[in-house]
N, C-alpha and C positions, 0 to 999 in steps of 0.2 A: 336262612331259606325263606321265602315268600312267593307264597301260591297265588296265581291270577283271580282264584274263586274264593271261596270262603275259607279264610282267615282268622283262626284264635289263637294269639299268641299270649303267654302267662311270662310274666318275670320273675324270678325269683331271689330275693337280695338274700344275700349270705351273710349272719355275723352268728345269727342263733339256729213145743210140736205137739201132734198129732199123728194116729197112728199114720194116714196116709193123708201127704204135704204136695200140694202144688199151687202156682201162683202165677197169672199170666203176667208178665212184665208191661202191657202196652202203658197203665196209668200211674208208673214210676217217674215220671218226668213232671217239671212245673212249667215247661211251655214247649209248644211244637212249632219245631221250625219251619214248616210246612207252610204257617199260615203267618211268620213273623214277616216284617220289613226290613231284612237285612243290611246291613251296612258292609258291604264284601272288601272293600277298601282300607278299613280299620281294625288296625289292631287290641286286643285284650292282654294286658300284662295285669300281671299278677303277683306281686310281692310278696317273701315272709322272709323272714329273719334268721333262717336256719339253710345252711346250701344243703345241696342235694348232691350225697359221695355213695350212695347205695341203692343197687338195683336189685339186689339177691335178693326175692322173694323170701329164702329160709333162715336171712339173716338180720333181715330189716328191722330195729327198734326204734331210728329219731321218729317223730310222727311227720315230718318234712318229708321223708321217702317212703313215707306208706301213703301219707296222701298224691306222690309222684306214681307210686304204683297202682294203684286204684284208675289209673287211667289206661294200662298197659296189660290188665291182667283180668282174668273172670273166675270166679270161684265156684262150688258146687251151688253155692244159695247166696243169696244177700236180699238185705232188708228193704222191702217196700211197704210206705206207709206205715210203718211201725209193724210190718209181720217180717219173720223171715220166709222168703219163699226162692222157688226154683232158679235159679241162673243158669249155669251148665246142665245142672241136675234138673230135668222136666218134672217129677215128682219122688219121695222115699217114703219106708215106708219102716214101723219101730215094733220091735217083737213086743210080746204082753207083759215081757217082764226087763223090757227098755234096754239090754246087753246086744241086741241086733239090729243095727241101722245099715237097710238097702237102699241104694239112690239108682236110680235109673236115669241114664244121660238121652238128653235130646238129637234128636238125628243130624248130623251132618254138620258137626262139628270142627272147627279148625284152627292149626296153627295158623301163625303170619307167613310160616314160610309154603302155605299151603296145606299143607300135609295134614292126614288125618289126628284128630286129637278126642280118644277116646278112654273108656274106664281104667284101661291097662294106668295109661301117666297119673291118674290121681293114685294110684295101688305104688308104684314106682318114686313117686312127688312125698306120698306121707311116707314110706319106710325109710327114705334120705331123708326126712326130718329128724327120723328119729337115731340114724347113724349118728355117734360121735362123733364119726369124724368130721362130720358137715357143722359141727358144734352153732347149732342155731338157738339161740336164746330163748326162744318160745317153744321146744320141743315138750316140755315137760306141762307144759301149759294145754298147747291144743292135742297131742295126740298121750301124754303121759296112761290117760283111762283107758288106750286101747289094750285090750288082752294083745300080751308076748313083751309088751314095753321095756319092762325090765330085763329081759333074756336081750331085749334087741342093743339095750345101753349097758349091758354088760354086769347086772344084778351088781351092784354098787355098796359095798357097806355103810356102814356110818358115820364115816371120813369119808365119801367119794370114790374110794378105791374100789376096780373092778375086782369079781371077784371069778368071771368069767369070760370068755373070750366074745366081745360084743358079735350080735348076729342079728343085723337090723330087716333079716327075710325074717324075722322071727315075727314080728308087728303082724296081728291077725286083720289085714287089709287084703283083700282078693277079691281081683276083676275076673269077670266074666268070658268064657273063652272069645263069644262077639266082643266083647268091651264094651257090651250094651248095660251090666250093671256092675257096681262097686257093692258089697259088702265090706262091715267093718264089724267086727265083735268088740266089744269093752270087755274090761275085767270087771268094770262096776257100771250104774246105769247112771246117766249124766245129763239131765234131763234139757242142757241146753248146747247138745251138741253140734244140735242144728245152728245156734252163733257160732259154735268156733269154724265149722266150715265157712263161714262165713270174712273171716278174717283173711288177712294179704296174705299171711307165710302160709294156708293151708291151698294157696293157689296152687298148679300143677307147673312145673318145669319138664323142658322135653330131653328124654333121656339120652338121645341122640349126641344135642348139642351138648351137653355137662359133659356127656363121657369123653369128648371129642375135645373140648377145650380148659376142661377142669375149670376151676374157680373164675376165670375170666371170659368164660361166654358171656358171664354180666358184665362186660365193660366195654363193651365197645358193637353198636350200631348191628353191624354187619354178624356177630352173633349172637345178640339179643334175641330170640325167639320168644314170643310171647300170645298171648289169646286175647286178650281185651282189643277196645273198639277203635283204640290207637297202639303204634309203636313206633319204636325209636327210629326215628332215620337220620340224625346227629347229635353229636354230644364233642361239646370242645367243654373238657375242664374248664369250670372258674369263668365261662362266657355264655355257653348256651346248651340247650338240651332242645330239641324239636322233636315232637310226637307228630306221626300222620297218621292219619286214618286209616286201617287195617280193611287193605282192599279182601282179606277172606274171611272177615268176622264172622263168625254166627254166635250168636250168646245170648243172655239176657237183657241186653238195652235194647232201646227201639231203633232200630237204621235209620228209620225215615226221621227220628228227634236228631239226629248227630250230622248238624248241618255245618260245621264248622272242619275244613280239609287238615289242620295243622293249629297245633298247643306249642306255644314255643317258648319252654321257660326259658326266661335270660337271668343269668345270675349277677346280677348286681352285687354291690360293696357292701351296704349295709341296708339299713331301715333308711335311714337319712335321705342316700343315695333314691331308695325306693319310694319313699314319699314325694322327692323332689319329683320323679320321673309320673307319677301323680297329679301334681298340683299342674305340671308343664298339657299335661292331655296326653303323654303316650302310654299312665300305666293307669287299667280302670279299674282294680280290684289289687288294694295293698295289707297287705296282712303285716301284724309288728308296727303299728304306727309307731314312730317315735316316741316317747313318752314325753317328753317335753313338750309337747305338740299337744297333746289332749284335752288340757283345758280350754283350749281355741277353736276344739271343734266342734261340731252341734249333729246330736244323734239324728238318727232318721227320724224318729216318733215326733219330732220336731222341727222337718222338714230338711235336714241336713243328711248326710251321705255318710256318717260316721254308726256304725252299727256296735250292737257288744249282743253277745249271746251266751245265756249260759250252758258249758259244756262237763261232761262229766269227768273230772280229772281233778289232783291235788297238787298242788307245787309243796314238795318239803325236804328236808337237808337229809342225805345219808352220814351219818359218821361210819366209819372203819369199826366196827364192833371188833373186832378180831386182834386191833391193834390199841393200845394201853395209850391212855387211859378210859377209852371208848370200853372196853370191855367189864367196867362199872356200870350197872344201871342207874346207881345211883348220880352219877358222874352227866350221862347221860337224859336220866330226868332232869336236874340242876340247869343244863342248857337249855331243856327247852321250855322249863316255868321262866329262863330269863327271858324270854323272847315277848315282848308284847305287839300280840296278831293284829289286834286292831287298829293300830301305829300305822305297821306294814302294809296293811290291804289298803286303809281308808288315806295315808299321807303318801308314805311313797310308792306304793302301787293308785293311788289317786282311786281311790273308790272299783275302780278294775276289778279287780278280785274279791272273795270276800275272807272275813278270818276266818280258820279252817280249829276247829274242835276235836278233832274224829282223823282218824286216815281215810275211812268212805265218808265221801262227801256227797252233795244233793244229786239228787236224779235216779239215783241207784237202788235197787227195790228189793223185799225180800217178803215173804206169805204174805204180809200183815202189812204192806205199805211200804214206808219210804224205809231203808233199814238205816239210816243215818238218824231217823224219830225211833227209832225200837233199842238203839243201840245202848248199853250202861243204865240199863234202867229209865231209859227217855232223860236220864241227865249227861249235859256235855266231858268229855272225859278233863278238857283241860278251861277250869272257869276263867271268866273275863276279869275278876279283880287282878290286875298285873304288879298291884303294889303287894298283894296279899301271896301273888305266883313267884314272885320275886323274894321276897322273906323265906318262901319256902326252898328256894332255888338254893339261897345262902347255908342255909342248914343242912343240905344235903350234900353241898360242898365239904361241908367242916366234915359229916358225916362220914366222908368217903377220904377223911385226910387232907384235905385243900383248904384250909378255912383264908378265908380271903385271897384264895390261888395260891397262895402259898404250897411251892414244891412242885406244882403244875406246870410240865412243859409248855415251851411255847407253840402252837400250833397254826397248820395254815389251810384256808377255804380256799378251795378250788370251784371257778366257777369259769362259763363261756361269756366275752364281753356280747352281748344284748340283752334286751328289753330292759327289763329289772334286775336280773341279775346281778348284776355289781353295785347297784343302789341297796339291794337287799344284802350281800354280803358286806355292804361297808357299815348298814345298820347294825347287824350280830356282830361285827368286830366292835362296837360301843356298847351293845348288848353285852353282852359275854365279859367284857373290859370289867359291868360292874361286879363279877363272880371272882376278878383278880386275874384271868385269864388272856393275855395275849395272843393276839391272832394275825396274822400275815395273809394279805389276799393272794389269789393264783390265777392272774386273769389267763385261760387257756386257750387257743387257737380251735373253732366247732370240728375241726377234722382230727384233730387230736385227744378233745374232751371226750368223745364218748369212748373210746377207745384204754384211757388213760381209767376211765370212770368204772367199765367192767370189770377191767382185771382188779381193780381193787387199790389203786395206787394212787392211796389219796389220805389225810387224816378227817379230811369234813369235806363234802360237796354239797352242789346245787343237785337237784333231783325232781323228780315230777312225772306223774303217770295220768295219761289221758285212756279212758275206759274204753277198751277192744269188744267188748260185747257188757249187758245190763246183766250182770250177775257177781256180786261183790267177791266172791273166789278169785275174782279176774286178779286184783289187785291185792287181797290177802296174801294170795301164793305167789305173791313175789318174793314174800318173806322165809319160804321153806328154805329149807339146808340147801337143795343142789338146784335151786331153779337159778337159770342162768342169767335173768334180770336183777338176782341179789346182788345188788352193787356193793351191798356195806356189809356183805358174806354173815350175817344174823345166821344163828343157828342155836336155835333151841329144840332138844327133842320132845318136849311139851307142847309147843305149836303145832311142829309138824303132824305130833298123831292126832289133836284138834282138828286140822287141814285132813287128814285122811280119811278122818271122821264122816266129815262133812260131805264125802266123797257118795253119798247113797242117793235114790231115788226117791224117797219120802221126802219133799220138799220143807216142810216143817222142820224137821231132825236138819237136812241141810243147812236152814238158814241158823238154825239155833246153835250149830257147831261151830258157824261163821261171826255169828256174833261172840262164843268163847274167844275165839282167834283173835279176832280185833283187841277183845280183853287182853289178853295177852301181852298183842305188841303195846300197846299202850302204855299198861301197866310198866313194860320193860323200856319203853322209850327206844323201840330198835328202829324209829328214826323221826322224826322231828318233822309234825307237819305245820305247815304257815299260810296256807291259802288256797281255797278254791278255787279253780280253773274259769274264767271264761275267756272265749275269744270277742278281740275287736278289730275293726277291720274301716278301710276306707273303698265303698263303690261306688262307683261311677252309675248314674241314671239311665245308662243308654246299655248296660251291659242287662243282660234278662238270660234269664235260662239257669242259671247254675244255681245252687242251693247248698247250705248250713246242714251238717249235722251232728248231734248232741255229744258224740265223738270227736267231732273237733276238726271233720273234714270239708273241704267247696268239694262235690261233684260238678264234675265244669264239661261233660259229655257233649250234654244239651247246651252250651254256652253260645251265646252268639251276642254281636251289638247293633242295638233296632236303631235305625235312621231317623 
């Protein structure tokens, strides 16, 4: 599809508070279209490395369809200029003892398909979060602290088993008879609950469409209902996706910056594919540069068009805790003192990334500063001598009955063919080799990986968490017993009451429960980290308007390409 006016088309290659809160959105943007020189003629493609198979709001984990959503959807608040303030929600407001958060919605609201869109759907949108049956990965995440949570997921024992008949009216969320406000009660005080609204999955769905077409109103065009400043108006599998501009918007972006009539990711083969379409002039913004390519290309700082940014996120291996011989910590530590980080980041991630220490990595903050400097006593949990990490790797082998692998299955890495991926899994396959241990790679197909990855049907995987809001809980609580992002099903009842711990209003007591936790996983090796996150990207000089953020996403609203 190609519109006579203004034109931004994205391609996408596939392999890989305060008590009372308001915020005017008009200086959320880095340029106004108003006053650019447009180029109406030319297209903006957009590459990354990962396809785009999910549109469900309540179910979305790759970070490729959260950043696909983020174009299609408005949330109660989102972040400007590093505060969170009003998007749907015109202002809220937080009881004295932090268990009552009122949002009050702005007037005259709407879906795409027109239709009014008020308090009622956010009260409607989080209690299907927190249905089972809607089994959304991040329930336990953004709305787990609401009071009724566990009445609503069926009061769960300590296996998962319910122990009552789930009742997701039970979630203390209630809109206002106008739908002019949302209350939410917590069970406990959460003192940044203003980011989780903030987040994709606590966007609102219209109850209309779900009820009408069950699970596949997300798939296709014509029942796509959505709020944000674009929406779908084609999707051919494996070829192309087109966003247009949402002729009934009303939200938080500015209308007059969203000068661009249609986003048109084309899903391309690979990185390769996506780079070429690059270098040729039809793609101006490619995410996933090839890695082979990288030393050839010259950053911006230095007058070239190749960017790197750091983001908050860790790349590192789940194993199968659950499954033998994973269910040794010791077995478990031994893997990953073999692994030498500085190898990884600085050889075969070519300086990219950097070696990762800690499971919270940089950017991430707690009372006292960066909690990644506060953490183990300001010393790193896993030291850089790898000759010294490697001796001890050996010993913990023999330790746990394997001295020289000896008796130790043979095991295999499951990982998705892009970026580094399989360069880093072919490393741990000679890493690990020196422990005695045998390992089989699993290159998987990205529509199959994650999928294969949740249920747990793996002996070792690739893994990696880009931070959903600045609050290290984010990424701890992946770790608990029933959160649905445990891909490598860890389950210790000592973490978790750590984790529940941490769960109060006293932000000291918070962080310092959080820093136990990290102890924890650490200590237990309940998974193997190898590197911190940044993104790099190739753009085009003539592309203006869109923006990086520390999360890992382009906002490309305001996008457009100056003449």
């Amino acid at each position: 599809m190609r519109h006579a006016k203004k034109l931004l088309c994205l391609a996408l290659a596939m392999v890989m508070s305060l008590s009372l809160v308001a915020c005017s959105s008009s200086g959320d943007g880095k340029a106004d279209g108003s006053d650019a020189a447009i180029d109406h003629d030319r297209e903006v493609v957009y590459g990354s490395a990962s396809l785009i198979t999910n549109f469900n709001v309540k179910y979305v984990t790759a970070q490729n369809d959260l950043q696909a959503l983020d174009q299609v959807y408005d949330a109660l608040v989102r972040k400007v200029n590093g505060k969170f303030c009003g998007q749907l929600a015109e202002s809220w407001e937080i009881s004295e003892d932090g268990l009552t958060w009122t949002f009050t919605m702005k007037d005259g609201l709407k879906w795409s398909d027109g239709s009014d869109l008020t308090a009622k759907d956010f009260e409607y949108s989080f209690k299907r979060l927190a249905c089972p049956d809607t089994a959304a990965p991040y329930a336990e995440t953004v709305v787990g602290m609401i009071d009724g949570y566990q009445d609503a997921i069926g009061n769960p024992d300590a296996d998962g088993n319910t122990t009552t008949d789930p009742d997701w009216d039970a979630l203390n969320v209630h809109a206002s008879e106008d739908g002019k406000t949302l209350t939410v009660q917590l069970s406990y005080p959460c003192s940044y609950f203003d980011k989780l609204c903030a987040f994709a999955a606590m966007s609102p769905v219209q109850q209309a469409t779900v009820e009408a077409n069950g699970d596949a109103w997300c798939t296709e065009p014509d029942t796509y209902v959505c709020n944000g400043p674009y929406m779908i108006t084609d999707w051919i599998p494996s070829e192309r996706i087109v966003l247009s501009k949402n002729p009934n918007y009303v939200g938080g972006w500015d209308s007059s910056k969203i000068v661009s009539d249609t986003i048109t990711l084309l899903l391309l083969e690979d990185s390769s594919a996506a780079y070429a379409a690059y270098n040729s002039g039809e793609a101006q913004l490619v995410k996933d540069v090839p890695t082979d390519e990288i030393p050839s290309l010259t950053r911006v700082e230095d007058g070239g068009d190749f960017y790197l940014d750091e983001i908050m996120g860790t790349y590192y291996i789940s194993l199968n805790d659950q499954k033998e011989p994973f269910t040794d910590p010791n077995v478990r530590k031994a893997m990953s003192l073999a692994i030498d980080r500085d190898y990884v980041a600085n050889t075969i991630m070519q300086g990219i990334y950097t070696p990762a220490t800690a499971l919270v990595g940089p950017g991430i903050v707690d009372n006292e500063g960066y909690f990644m400097d506060n953490a183990n006593g300001g010393k790193p949990y896993i030291g850089d001598d790898y000759e010294a990490n490697l001796e001890e790797a050996k010993q913990l082998m023999a330790d746990a009955g394997y001295p020289d692998g000896e008796g130790f299955p043979v095991i295999e890495y499951s990982a998705n063919d892009a970026g580094y991926h399989i360069p880093v899994a072919e490393y741990v396959q000679q890493a690990w080799g020196e422990l005695g241990i045998t390992v089989n790679i699993n290159k998987v197909e990205w529509a199959s990986f994650l999928p294969m990855r949740r249920a747990g049907d793996f002996d070792i995987s690739r893994n990696g968490w880009s931070m959903d809001y600045n609050d290290p809980s984010n990424m701890l609580e992946l770790f608990t017993t029933n959160n649905g992002n445990n891909d490598g099903k860890y389950a210790n009842p000592a973490f978790d009451k750590v984790i529940e711990e941490s769960r109060v209003a006293d932000k000291a007591t918070h962080f310092e429960k959080l820093h136990e936790a990290e102890d924890i996983l650490m200590n237990d090796a309940a998974c193997i980290p190898v590197a911190y996150y940044n993104d790099f990207w190739l753009q085009s000089p003539s592309l203006k308007g869109t923006w990086h953020s520390p999360y890992g996403y382009w906002y490309l609203q305001y996008g457009y390409i100056e003449e």
